[in-house]
C-alpha positions in Angstrom: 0.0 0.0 0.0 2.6 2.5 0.8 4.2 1.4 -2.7 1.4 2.5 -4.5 0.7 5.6 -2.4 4.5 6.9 -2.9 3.6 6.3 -6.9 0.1 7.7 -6.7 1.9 11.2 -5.1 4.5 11.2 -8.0 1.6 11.1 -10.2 -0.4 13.9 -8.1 2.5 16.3 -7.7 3.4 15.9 -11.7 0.3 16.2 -12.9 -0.5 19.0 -10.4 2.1 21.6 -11.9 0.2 23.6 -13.8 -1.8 24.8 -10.4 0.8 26.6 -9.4 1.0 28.7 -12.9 -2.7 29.3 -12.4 -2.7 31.2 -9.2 0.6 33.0 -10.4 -1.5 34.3 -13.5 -4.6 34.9 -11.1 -2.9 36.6 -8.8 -1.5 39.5 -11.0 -5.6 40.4 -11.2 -6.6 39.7 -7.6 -5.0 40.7 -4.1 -6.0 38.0 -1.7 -9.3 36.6 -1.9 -7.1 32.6 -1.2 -10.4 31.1 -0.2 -12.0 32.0 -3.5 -9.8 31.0 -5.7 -8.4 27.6 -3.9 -12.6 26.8 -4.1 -12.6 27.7 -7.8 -10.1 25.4 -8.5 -11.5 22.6 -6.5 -15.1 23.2 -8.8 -12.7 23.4 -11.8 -10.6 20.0 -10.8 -14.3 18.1 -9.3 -16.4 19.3 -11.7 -18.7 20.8 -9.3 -20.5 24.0 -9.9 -20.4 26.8 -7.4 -22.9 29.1 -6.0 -21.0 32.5 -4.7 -22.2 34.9 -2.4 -21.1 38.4 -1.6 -22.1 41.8 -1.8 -20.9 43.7 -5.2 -17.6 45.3 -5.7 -15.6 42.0 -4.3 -14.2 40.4 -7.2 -16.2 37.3 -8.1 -16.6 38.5 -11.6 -13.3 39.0 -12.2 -11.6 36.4 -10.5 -13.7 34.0 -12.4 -13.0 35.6 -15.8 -9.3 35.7 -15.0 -9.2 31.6 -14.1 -11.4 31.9 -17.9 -8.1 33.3 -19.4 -5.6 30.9 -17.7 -7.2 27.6 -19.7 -7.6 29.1 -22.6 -11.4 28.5 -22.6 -14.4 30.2 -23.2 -16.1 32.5 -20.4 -19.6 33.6 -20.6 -21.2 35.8 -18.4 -24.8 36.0 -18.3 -26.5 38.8 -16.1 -29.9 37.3 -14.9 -32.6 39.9 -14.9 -36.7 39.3 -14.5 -37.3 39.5 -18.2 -34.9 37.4 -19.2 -36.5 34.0 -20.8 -35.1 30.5 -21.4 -34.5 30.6 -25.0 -31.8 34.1 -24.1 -30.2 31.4 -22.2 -29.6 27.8 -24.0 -30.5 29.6 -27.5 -34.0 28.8 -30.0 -34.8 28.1 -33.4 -34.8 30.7 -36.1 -36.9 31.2 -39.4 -34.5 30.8 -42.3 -37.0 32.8 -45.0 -34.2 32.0 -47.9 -34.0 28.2 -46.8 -37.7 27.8 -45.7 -36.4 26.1 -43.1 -35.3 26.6 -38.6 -31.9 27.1 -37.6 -30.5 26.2 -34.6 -29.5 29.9 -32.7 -27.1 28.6 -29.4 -27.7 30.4 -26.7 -24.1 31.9 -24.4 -24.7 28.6 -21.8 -22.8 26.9 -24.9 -19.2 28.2 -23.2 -17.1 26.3 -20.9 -17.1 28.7 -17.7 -20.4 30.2 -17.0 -21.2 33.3 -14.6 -24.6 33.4 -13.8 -24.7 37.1 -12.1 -27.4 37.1 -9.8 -28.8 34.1 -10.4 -32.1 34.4 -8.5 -33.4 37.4 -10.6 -34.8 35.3 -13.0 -37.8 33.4 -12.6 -37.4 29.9 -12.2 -38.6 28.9 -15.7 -35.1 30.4 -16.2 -33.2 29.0 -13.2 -34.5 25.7 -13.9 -32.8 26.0 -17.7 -29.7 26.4 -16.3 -29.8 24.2 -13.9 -30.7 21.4 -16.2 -27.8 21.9 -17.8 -25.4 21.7 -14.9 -27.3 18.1 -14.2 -27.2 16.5 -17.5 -24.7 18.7 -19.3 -26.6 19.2 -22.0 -29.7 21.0 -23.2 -32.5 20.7 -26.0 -33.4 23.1 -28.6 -36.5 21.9 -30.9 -36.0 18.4 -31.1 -32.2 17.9 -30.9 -30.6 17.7 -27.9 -26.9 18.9 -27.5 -23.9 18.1 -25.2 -22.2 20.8 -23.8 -18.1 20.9 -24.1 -16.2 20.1 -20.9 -14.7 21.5 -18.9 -18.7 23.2 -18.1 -18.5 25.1 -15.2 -21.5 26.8 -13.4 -20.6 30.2 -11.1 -23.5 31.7 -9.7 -23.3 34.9 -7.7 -26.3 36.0 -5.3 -26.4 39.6 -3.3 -27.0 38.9 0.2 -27.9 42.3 0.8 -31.0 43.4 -1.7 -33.6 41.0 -1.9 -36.1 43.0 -3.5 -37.3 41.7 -7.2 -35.8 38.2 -6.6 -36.5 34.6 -7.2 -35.2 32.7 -4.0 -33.6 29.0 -5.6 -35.5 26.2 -4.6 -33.5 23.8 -1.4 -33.6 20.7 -4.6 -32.2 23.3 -7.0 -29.3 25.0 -4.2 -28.6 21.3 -3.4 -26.9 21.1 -6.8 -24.2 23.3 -6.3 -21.1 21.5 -4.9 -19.8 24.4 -3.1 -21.6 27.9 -1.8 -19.0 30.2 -0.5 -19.5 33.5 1.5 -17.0 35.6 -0.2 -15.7 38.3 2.5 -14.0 41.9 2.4 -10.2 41.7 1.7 -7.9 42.5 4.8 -6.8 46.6 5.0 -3.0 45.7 3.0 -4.6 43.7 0.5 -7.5 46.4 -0.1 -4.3 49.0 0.0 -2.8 47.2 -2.5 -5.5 46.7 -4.6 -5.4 51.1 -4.7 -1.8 50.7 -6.1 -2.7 48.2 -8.2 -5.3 49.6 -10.0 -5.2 53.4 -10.4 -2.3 53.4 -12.5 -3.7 53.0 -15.5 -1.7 50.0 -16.7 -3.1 47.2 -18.1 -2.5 43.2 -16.5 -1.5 41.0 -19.2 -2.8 37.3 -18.1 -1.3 34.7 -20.2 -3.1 31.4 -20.8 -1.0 28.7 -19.0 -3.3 25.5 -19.5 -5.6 23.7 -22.6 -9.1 22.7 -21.6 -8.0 18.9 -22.4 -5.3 19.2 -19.7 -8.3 19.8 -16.8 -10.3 16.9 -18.0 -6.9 14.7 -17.6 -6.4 16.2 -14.3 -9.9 15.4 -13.2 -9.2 11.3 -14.1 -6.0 11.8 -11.3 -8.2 13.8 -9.0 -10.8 10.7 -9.3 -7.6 8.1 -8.7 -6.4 10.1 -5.5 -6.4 7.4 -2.5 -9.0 7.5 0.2 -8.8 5.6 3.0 -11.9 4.5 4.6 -11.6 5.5 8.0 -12.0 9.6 6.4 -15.2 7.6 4.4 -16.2 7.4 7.9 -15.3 10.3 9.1 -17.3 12.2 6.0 -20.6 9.9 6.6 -20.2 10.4 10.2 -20.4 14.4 9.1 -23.4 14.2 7.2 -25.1 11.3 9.2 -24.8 13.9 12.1 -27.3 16.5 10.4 -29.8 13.8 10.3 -29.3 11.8 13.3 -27.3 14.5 15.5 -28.7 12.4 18.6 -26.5 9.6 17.6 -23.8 11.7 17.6 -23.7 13.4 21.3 -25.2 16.1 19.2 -28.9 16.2 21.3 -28.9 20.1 21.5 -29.1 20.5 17.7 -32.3 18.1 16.4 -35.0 20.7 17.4 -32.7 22.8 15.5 -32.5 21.4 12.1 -35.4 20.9 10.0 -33.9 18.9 7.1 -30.5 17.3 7.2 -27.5 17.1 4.7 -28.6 14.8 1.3 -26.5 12.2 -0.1 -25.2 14.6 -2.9 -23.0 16.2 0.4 -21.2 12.9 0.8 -20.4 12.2 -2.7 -19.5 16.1 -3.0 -17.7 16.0 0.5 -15.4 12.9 -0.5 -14.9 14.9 -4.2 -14.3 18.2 -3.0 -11.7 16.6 -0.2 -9.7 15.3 -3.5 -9.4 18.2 -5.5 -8.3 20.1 -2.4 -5.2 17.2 -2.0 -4.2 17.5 -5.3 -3.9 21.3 -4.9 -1.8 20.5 -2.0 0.0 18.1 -4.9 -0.9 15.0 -2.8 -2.2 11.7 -3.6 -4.3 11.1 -0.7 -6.8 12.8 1.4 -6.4 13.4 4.9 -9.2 14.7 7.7 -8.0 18.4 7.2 -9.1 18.1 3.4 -12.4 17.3 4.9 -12.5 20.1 7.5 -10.9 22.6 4.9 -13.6 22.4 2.6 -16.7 21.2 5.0 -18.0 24.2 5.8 -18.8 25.3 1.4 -20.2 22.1 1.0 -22.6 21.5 4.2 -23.8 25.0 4.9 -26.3 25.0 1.7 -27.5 21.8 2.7 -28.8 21.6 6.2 -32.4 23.4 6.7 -32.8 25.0 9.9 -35.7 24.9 11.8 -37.8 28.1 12.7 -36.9 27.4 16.3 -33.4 28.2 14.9 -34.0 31.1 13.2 -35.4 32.6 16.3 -32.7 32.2 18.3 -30.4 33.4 15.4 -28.8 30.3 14.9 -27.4 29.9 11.4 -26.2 26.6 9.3 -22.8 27.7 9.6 -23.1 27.2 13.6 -24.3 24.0 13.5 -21.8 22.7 10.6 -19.2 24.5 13.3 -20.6 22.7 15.8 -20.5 19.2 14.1 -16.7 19.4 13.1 -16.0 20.5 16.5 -17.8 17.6 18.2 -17.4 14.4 15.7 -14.0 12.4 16.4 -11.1 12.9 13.7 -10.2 9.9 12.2 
């Protein structure tokens, strides 16, 4: 076994190079902002889409179009407003008058990295497009059905702040992002460099460092690195507690939650646990992976109860609660 874990690193750290040139490139565009990009990466490398939330002016856009021009890929972003309808989305069939006959129009969710800005300002006629085709990876015009090119990568952004005019997703819907992050303000030196960085005038050259092929072989390795069953245990333990948290010397938090983790969060859990060793350039997962990356995958999933919203108690405690109370492996 520790034969073929020594190989399995030597694969990892080879193959797990070009992660490096990424966040060089990324980091000539953004100050800071580790978490984001490290989770971006793990979504790229798991192929797991990514539901961001933040209040405007905090780089989400941009970081995500900067990762866009490191893989040479193409990035689409798609502004979600209340008028906007399904077919402004996949694409629809147009009237050839010349031909007497419908051509196919794509819509921009034929791209590779998608930002859906403000994703729940469209009704869900429109959420429900997109999210179809972050499920099957493909979508259906007329009668023809077509696969969209990997890598396909989902970023959603929501506004925590104004709520006005929006379109709330659905828990079943939410449950299909791998991670939601709560991107923060930068620290006061990164937010004082980000003054001399970007009143000069000067343009940032970022120089594609990676082909879209070279993901999808990095995503077999991510799928190969090792994981030993004891952290299978550990992760089930996790989610098992949101369900069963009385089974867990977790009494105090069943009148607390309403609905408990799905089995999505284990597969994602185990996934997302990978992609953050191979970013480490590691061929096997460890319980820090887990703990590292818990929080973005958990805190979407667990429905609180209205017992816990009175006493201001947030998913985010109680996924704090449950890494701070089940046993590490």
């Amino acid at each position: 076994m520790n034969k073929s874990i020594k190989e399995l690193n030597e694969k990892v750290a080879k193959a797990s190079k070009f992660i490096d040139d990424i966040k060089k490139e990324i980091k000539k565009v953004i100050v800071g902002q580790e978490y984001m990009i490290d989770r971006l990466l793990i979504g790229l490398l798991s192929a797991g889409h990514i539901l961001l939330e933040g209040v405007p002016g905090l780089a989400k856009t941009l970081a995500v179009k900067t990762l866009a021009q490191t893989i040479r890929t193409k990035f689409q972003r798609i502004q979600f407003t209340p008028d906007l309808l399904p077919a402004d989305l996949i694409g629809t069939l147009v009237f050839n008058q010349r031909t007497g006959n419908f051509v196919t129009k794509k819509g921009p969710i034929f791209a590779n990295l998608i930002l859906a800005d403000e994703i729940n300002r469209a009704p869900a006629k429109v959420q429900s497009a997109l999210l179809e085709a972050m499920q099957e990876k493909q979508v259906t015009i007329g009668e023809t059905t077509y696969s969209l090119s990997e890598p396909f990568l989902v970023l959603a952004t929501q506004n925590p702040i104004e709520q006005e005019g929006t379109y709330p997703l659905p828990e079943a819907q939410i449950d299909r992002f791998m991670l939601k992050l709560k991107i923060s303000y930068p620290e006061k030196d990164e937010e004082k460099e980000i003054i001399y960085r970007y009143t000069t005038g000067k343009d940032i050259d970022v120089k594609p460092v990676i082909k879209p092929d070279a993901i999808i072989k990095a995503r077999a390795v991510v799928n190969n690195i090792y994981v030993d069953e004891k952290i299978i245990n550990y992760i089930l333990d996790i989610v098992f507690s949101t369900r069963e948290p009385e089974r867990y010397g977790l009494k105090e938090l069943k009148p607390l939650i309403q609905w408990g983790a799905s089995p999505r969060a284990s597969l994602y859990l185990t996934m997302a646990a990978k992609a953050n060793a191979f970013l480490k350039h590691r061929g096997y997962v460890t319980p820090e992976d887990v703990r590292i990356i818990g929080m973005d995958v958990l805190r979407h999933r667990i429905i609180v109860s209205y017992e816990a919203e009175a006493e201001d108690i947030t998913s985010d405690d109680i996924v704090k609660k449950i890494f701070d109370t089940i046993e590490v492996p």
